[in-house]
C-alpha positions in Angstrom: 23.6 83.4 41.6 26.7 84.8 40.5 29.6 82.2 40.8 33.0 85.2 40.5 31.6 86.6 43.5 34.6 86.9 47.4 35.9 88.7 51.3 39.0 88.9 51.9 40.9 91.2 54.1 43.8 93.8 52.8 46.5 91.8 54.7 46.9 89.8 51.9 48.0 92.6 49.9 50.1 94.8 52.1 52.6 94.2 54.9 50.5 95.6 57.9 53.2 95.3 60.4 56.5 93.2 59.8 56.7 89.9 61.7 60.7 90.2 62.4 62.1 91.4 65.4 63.7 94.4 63.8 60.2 95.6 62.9 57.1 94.6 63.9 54.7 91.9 63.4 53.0 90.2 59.7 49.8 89.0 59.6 49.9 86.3 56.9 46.8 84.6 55.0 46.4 81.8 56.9 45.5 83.9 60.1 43.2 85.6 58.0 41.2 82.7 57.3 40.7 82.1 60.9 39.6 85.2 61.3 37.0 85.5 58.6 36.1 81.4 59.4 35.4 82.7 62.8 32.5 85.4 61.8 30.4 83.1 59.9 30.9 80.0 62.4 27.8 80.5 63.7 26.2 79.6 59.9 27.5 76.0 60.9 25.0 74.9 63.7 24.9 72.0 65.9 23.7 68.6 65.2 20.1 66.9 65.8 21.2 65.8 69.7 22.3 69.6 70.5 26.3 68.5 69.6 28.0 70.3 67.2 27.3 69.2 63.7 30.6 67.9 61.4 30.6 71.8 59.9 31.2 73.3 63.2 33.8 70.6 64.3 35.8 71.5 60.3 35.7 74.8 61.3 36.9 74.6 64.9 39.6 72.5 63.1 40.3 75.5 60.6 40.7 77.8 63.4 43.0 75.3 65.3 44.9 75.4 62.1 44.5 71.8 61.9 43.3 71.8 58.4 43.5 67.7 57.1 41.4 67.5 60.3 39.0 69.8 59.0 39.0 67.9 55.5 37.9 64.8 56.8 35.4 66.3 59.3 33.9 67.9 56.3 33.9 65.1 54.5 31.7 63.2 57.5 29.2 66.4 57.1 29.0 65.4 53.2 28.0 61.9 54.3 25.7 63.2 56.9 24.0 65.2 54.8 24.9 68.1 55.8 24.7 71.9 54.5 26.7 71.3 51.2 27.3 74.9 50.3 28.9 75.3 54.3 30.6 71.8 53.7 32.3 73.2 50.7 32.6 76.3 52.0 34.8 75.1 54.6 37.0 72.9 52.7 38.1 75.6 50.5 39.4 77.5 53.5 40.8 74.5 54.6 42.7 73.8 51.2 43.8 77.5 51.5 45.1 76.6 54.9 47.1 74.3 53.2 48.1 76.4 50.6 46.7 74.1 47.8 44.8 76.6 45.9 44.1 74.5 42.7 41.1 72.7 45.3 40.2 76.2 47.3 39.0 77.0 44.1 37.1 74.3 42.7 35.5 73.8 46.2 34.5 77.3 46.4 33.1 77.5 42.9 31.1 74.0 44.3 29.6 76.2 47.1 28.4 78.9 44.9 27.0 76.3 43.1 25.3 74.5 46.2 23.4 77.6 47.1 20.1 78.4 46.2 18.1 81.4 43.2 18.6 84.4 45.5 22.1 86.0 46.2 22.6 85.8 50.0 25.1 87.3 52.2 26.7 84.2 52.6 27.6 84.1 48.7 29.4 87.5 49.0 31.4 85.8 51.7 32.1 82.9 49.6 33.0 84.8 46.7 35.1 87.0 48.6 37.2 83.9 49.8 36.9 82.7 45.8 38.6 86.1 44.8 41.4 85.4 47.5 42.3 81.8 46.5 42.4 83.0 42.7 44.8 85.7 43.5 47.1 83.3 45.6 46.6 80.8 43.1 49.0 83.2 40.5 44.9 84.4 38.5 45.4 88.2 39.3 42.7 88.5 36.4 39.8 86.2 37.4 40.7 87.7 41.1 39.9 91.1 39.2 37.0 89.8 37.8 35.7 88.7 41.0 35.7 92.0 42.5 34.1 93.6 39.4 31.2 91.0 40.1 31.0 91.9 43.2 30.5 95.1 42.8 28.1 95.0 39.7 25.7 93.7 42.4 27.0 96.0 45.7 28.7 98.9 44.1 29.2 100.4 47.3 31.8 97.6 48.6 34.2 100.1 49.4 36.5 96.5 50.3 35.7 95.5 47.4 37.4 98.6 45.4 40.1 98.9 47.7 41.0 95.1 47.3 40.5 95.4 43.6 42.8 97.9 43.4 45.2 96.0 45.5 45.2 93.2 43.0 45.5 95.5 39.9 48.9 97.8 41.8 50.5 93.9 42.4 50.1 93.6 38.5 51.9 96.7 37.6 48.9 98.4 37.1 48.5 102.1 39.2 46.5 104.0 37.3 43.7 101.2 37.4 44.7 101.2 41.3 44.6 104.8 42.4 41.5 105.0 40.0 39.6 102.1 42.6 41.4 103.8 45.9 39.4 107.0 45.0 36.4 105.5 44.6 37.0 103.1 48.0 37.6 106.7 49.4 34.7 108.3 47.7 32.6 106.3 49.7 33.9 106.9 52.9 36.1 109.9 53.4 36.3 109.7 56.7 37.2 105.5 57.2 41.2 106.5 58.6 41.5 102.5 58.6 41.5 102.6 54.7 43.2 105.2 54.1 46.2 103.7 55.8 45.7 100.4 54.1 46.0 102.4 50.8 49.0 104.0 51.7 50.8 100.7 53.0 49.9 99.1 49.4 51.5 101.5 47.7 54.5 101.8 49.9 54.9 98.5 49.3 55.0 98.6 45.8 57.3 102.0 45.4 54.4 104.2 45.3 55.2 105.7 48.9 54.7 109.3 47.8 51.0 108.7 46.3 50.2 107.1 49.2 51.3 109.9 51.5 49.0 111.9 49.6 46.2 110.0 51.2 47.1 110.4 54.4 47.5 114.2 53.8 44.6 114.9 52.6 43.0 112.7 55.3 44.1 115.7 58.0 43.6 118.7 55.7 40.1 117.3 54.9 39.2 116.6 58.2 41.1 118.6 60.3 38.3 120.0 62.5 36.9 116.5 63.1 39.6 113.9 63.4 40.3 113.0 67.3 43.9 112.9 68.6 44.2 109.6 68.0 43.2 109.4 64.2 45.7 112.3 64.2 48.4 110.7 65.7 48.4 107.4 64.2 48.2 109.7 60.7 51.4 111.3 61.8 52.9 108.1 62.4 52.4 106.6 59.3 53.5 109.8 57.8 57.3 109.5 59.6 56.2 112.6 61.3 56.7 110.6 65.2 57.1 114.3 66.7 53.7 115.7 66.1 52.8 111.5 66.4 53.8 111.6 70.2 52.1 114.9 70.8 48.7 113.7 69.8 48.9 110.2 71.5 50.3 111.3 74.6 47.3 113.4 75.1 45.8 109.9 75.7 45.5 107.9 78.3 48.1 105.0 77.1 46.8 102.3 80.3 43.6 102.1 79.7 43.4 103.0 75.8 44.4 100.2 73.8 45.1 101.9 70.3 46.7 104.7 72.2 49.0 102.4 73.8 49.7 100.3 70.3 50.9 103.8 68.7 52.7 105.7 71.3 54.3 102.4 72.0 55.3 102.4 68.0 56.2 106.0 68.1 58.7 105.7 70.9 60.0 102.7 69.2 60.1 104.8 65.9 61.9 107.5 68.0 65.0 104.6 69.0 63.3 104.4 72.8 62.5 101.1 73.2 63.0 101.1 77.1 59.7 104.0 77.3 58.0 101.9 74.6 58.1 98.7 76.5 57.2 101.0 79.8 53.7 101.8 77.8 53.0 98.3 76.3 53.5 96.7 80.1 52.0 99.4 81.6 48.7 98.7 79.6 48.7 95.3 80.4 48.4 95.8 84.1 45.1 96.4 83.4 44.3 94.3 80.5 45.8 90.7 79.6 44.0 90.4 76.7 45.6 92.1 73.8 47.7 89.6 72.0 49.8 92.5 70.1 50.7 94.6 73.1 52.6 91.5 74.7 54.1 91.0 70.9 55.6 94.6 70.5 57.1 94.2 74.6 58.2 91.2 72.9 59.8 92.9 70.2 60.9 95.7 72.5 62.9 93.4 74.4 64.5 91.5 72.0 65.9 94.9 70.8 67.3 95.4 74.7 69.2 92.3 74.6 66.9 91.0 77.4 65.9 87.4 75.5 64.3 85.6 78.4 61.4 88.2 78.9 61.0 88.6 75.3 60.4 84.8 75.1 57.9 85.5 78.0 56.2 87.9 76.6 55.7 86.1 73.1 54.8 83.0 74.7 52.0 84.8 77.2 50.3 86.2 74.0 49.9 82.8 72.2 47.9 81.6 75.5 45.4 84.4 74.8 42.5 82.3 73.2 41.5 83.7 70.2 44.5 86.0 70.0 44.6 86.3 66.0 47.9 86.4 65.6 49.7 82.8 66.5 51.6 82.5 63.3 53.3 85.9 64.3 53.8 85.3 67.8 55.5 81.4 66.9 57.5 83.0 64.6 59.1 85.4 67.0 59.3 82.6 69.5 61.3 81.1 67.2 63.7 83.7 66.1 64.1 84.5 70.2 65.5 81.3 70.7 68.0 81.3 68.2 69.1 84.3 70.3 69.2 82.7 72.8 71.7 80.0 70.9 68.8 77.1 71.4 69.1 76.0 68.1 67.9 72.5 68.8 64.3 74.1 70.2 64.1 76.5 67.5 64.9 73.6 65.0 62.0 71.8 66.4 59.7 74.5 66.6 59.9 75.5 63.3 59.6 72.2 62.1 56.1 72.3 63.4 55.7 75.8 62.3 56.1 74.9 59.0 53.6 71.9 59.1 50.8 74.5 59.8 52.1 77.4 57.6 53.7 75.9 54.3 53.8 79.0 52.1 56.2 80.9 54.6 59.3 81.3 52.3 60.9 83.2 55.2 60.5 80.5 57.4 62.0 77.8 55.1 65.3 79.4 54.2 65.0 80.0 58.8 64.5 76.3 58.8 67.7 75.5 56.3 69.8 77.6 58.7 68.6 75.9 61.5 69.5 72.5 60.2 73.3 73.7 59.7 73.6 74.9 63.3 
């Protein structure tokens, strides 16, 4: 098999939605992991008496964030003789967990290595991960590389071009980028979800008038064939919230969850976070279960000065299992206590915080003002 082969998702390349409470909400690596951990788990099995097998426990560990857990769980699976390739599989995403990217690596390359002669799908997800832990590990190039492999044997990963690209705009390198972005786009013209990933990278990096270009020529293109809501997130993106509202409003915000996400934004976008938080709690009458609705009433909130039902909020979509999004919604917590003047529960909670996210430089210079207070 090829051993540069990796998935990863774009959020490690572009700020999806700011965590802060003046913006939104960031999605940072180490969700990620959980995310992606979570759609192979099944690969891990269960045990000879039915009971899940030391894989599965290391990667219920990963996903609990508890990642030295996980370590040592795998390491009972290596002396049980279990699945090596899984066993090192998981330990890389438990090193990147803990941010020591030196061992994702080398265990990744290990379960390339552990597999057998045929390229399966599970070595495109390894490889994936591989390109992700040599890009956080400061190796832009072999993360480059990676992709390239990748697509020498599936050159129609349009994730694969778009993440490429991703790596190569961090490196200075646009031309390179844009020429990737085209041919992510190439492949699916009509993928709205990439097209807004593209323009977020390079807004990110200065290029915000490229990437309005492909969000432009997403409507133009499709004009006769994008719904209202592809059309009004577009808009939305595009600072166009007018024509943004117009669309999503033709939607029924209670009972359509992406409808509800965007107007919400919109509204907030338009300085109304009173009618924003209206749509985000009116939508969860009917559903409790979407973690990121709760976070923008959250957010909404905050912005109204009313702290205690931010906290409320915040803290009733971290008791959604599964919710995808805890490192977010702690960090919010967090910063809604210190409006609150709880210094001494912030303190503590982002002492804990930073025990299960490390790389969060935000968080430590958060943790440094805490300490003074």
């Amino acid at each position: 098999m090829n051993p540069t082969i990796g998935f990863e998702s774009p959020v490690w390349y572009h700020k999806d939605m700011m965590k802060n409470v003046m913006t939104n909400v960031h999605i940072k690596g180490s969700q990620l992991i959980l995310a992606l951990a979570a759609a192979v788990l099944c690969l891990a099995g269960c045990g000879a008496d039915g009971q899940p097998g030391y894989i599965q426990q290391g990667m219920d560990a990963v996903q609990s964030l508890e990642y030295e857990e996980a370590l040592a769980l795998f390491r009972n699976a290596q002396d049980e003789g279990e699945d090596a390739q899984l066993i090192y599989r998981g330990m890389g995403l438990a090193y990147m967990g803990l941010t020591e990217y030196d061992e994702a690596v080398e265990c990744l390359q290990n379960a390339l290595h552990s597999g057998g002669s045929k390229v399966e799908d599970v070595d495109f997800d390894i490889n994936y991960y591989l390109a992700t832990a040599y890009y956080k590990n400061g190796q832009a190039k072999e993360a480059i590389d990676a992709y390239s492999a990748i697509l020498a044997l599936r050159p129609r990963e349009k994730n694969a071009y778009y993440l490429r690209g991703c790596v190569k705009l961090s490196q200075g390198s646009f031309e390179e980028a844009q020429a990737d972005f085209g041919e992510a786009v190439a492949l699916d013209d009509k993928d709205y979800d990439q097209m807004i990933r593209i323009y977020m990278a390079l807004e990110e990096y200065g290029y915000k008038d490229a990437g309005l270009v492909y969000l432009q020529n997403a409507l133009t293109e499709n004009e006769k064939s994008i719904s209202d809501y592809d059309m009004g997130r577009i808009c939305y993106y595009m600072g166009d919230y007018e024509n943004a509202r117009n669309y999503l409003t033709k939607l029924k915000t209670t009972t359509d969850y992406g409808a509800a996400l965007y107007l919400g934004r919109t509204y907030e976008a338009l300085g109304d976070y009173n009618y924003a938080s209206d749509i985000y709690a009116g939508y969860t009458e009917n559903d409790q279960s979407k973690a990121e609705l709760y976070n923008q009433l959250g957010l909404c909130k905050m912005k109204m000065g009313e702290y205690e039902a931010a906290l409320s909020a915040f803290q009733t979509a971290m008791n959604i299992e599964d919710n995808g999004m805890m490192q977010t919604l702690k960090f919010n917590e967090i910063v809604t206590y210190e409006y609150m003047h709880d210094y001494k529960t912030a303190a503590t909670l982002m002492n804990s915080y930073l025990k299960s996210y490390p790389d969060d430089a935000e968080a430590k210079r958060e943790y440094e003002f805490l300490q003074t207070r």
